[in-house]
C-alpha positions as CSV (number, residue, x, y, z in Angstrom):
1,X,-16.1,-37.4,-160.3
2,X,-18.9,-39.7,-159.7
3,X,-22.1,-39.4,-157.7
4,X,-21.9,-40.9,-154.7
5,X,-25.2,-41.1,-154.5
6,X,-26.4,-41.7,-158.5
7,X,-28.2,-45.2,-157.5
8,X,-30.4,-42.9,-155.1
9,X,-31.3,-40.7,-157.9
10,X,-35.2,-40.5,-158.6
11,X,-35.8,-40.0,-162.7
12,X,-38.6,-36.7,-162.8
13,X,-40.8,-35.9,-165.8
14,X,-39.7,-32.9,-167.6
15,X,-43.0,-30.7,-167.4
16,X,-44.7,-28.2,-164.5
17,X,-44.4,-31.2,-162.3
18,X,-40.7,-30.8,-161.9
19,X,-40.7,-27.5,-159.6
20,X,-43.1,-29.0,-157.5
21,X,-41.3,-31.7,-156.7
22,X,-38.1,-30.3,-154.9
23,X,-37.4,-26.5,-153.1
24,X,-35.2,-24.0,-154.9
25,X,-34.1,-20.3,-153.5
26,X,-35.2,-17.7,-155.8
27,X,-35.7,-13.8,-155.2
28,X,-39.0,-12.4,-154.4
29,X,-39.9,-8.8,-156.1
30,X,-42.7,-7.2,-156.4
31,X,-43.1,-5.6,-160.0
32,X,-45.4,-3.2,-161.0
33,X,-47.3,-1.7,-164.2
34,X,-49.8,0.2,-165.2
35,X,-53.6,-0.9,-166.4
36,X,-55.3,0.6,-169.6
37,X,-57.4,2.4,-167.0
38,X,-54.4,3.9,-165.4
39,X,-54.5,2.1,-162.3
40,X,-51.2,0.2,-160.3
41,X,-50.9,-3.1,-161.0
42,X,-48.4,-5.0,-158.6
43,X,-47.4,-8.4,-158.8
44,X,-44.7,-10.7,-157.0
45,X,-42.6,-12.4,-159.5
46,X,-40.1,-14.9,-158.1
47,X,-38.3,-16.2,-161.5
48,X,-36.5,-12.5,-161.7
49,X,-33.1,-11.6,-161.9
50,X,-30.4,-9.2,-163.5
51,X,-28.8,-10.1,-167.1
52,X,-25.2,-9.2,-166.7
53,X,-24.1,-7.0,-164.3
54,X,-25.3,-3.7,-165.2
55,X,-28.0,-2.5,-166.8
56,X,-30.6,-4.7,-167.9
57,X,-33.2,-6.5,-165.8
58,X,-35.4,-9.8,-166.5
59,X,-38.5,-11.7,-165.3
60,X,-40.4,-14.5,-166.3
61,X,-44.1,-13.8,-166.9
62,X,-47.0,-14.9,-168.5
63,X,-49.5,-13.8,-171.8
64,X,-52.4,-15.0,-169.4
65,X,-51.8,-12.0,-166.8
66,X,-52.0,-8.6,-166.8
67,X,-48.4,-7.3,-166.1
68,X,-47.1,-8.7,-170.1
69,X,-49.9,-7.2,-171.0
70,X,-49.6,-4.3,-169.1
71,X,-45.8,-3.7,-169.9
72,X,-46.4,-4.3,-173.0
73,X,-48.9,-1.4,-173.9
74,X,-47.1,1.0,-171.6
75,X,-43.6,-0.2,-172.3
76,X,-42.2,0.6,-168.5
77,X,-42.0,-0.9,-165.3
78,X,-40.9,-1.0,-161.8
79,X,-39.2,-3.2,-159.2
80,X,-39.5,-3.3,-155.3
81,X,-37.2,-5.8,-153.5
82,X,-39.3,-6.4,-150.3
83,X,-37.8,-7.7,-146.4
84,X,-39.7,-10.6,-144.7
85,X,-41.6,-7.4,-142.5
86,X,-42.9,-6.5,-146.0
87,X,-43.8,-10.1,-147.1
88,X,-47.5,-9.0,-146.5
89,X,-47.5,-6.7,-149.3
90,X,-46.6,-9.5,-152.0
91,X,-49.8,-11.7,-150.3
92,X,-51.9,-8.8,-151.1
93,X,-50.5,-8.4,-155.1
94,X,-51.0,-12.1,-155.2
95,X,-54.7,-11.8,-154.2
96,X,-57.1,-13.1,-157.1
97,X,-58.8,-9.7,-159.2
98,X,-62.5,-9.6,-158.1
99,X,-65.6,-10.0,-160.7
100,X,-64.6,-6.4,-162.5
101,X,-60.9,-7.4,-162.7
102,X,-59.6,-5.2,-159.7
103,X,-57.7,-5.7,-156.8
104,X,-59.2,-4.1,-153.6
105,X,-55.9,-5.3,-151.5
106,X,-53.8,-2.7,-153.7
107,X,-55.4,0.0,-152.0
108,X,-53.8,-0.9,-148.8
109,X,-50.1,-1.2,-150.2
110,X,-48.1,2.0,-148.7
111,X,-46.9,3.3,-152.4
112,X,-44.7,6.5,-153.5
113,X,-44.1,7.7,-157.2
114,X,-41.1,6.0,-159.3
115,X,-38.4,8.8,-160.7
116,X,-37.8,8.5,-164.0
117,X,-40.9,6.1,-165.4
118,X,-44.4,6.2,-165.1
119,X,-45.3,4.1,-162.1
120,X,-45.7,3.2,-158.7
121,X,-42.5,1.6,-156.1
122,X,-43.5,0.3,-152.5
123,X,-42.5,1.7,-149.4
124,X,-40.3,-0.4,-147.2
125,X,-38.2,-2.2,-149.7
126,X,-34.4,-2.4,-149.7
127,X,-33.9,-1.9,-153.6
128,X,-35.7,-0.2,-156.2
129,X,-35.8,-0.5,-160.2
130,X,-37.0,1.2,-162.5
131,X,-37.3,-0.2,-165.8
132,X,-37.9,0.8,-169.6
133,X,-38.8,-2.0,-172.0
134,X,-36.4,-3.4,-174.0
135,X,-38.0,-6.6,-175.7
136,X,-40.0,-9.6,-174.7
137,X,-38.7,-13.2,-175.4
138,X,-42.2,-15.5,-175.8
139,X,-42.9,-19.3,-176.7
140,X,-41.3,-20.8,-173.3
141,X,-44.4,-23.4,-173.3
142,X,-47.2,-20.6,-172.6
143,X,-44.3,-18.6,-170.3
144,X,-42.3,-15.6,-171.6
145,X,-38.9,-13.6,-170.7
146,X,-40.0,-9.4,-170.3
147,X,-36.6,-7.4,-170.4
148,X,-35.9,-4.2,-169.4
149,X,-33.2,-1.4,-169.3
150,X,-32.4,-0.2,-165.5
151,X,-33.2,4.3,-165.6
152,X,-33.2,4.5,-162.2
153,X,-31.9,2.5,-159.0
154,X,-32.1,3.0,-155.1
155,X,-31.2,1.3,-152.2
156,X,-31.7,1.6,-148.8
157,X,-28.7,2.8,-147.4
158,X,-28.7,0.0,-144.4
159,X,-28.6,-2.6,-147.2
160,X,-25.8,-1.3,-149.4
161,X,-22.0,-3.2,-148.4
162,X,-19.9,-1.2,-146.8
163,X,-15.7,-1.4,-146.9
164,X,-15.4,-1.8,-143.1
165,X,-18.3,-4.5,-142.4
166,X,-17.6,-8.0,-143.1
167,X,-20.1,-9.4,-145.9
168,X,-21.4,-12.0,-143.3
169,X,-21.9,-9.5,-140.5
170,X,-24.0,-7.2,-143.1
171,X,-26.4,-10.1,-143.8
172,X,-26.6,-11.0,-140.3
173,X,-27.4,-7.3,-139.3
174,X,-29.8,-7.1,-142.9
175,X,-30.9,-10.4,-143.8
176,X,-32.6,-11.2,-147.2
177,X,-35.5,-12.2,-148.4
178,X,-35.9,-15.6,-149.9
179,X,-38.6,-17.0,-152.0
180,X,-38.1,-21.2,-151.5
181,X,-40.0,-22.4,-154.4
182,X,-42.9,-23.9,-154.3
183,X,-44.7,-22.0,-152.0
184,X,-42.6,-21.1,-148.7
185,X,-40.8,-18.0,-147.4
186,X,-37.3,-17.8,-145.9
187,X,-34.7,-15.1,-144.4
188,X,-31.4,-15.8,-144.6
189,X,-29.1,-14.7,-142.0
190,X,-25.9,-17.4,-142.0
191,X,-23.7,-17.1,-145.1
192,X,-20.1,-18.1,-145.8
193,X,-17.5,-16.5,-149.0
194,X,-17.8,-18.5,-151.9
195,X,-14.5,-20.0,-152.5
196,X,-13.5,-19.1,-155.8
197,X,-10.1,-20.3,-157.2
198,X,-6.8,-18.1,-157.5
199,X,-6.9,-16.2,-160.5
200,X,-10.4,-16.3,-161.0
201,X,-11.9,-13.3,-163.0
202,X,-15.5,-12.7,-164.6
C-alpha cells in the first residue's frame, strides 16, 4: 500500500541525531547494581525490555557508566518498574556523581533487600526483577546489550490482570508509566485491544 503521505516524508541522518528528532514510548526502570565499594548503584534505563516471554531480561547500557561496569564485576542485578508517584526516585538516580564519584540523592531512595541476588529493589514499584548475568552483547557504536536471567519476580498485586476486569478498565484504575523519548514523562490511562487477525498465534 502506498504512503499517503511519502512526498511529506523528511530524509533524517542515521546517527544520535535521529532520537532526538521525533518522540517514541519506551518503559522507564530503574536498575540497580552494586559498586566495588559495596554501595547501591541505581540508574533509570529506558531502552529495557524482556527477550521472549519468559525468562530473560535486557537493557541497553553503556562502558562509560558504572552499572556495565558494575554488573559486570558483580555479575547480578535488579529491576524496579516505578509509577508516575515514584518518577521522583529515577530524577534522583539520574543525578550526576559528585567530585568522589557518589551520589548523595541515593540516600534518600526508600530501598528494601532483593530475594534471591545481592542487591537493593525500591519501594513503591509495581514490578520487580531480579536478575543473574547471562552475557553482554558490546560494539553497538560505544552502546552495549547487558542480559540477564529472571531468579526472582514480584508484582504488586493491584497491577497484576485479573479474569473478571476488563484489560482497559485495569489500566484506567492502574495506569503505566511511560518514558516518551527524548526527555518527557507520560501515564497512560486510555488503551484499546489490539486487533489481531483470526488464527493468530505466537
Amino acid at each position: 500500500m502506498a504512503n499517503s503521505d511519502s512526498k511529506k516524508l523528511i530524509s533524517l541522518p542515521i546517527n544520535e541525531s535521529l532520537w532526538q528528532r521525533i518522540f517514541t514510548v519506551a518503559p522507564l526502570v530503574i536498575v540497580g547494581s552494586k559498586e566495588a565499594s559495596g554501595e547501591a548503584n541505581l540508574a533509570p534505563k529506558h531502552m529495557a525490555m524482556p527477550l521472549g516471554l519468559t525468562r530473560y531480561f535486557s537493557f541497553v547500557c553503556s562502558p562509560r557508566h558504572a552499572t556495565y561496569h558494575n554488573i559486570r564485576r558483580h555479575g547480578v542485578f535488579t529491576v524496579s518498574y516505578p509509577r508516575l508517584g515514584e518518577v521522583v526516585y529515577t530524577s534522583l538516580a539520574a543525578a550526576p556523581r559528585d567530585n568522589d564519584q557518589s551520589k548523595p540523592g541515593l540516600g534518600s531512595l526508600p530501598l528494601f533487600a532483593a530475594s534471591q541476588v545481592d542487591g537493593v529493589l525500591v519501594e513503591g514499584c509495581y514490578l520487580y526483577l531480579e536478575c543473574q548475568l547471562d552475557r553482554v552483547l558490546d560494539d553497538f557504536d560505544g552502546y552495549s546489550l547487558i542480559i540477564g536471567k529472571i531468579v526472582a519476580a514480584a508484582a504488586a498485586e493491584a497491577a497484576l490482570r485479573q479474569q473478571d476486569l476488563d484489560g482497559a478498565d485495569h489500566i484506567f484504575q492502574f495506569p503505566l508509566l511511560a518514558y516518551l523519548h527524548p526527555g518527557r514523562i507520560g501515564e497512560i490511562r486510555q488503551s484499546t485491544a489490539f486487533p489481531l487477525p483470526e488464527g493468530f498465534s505466537r
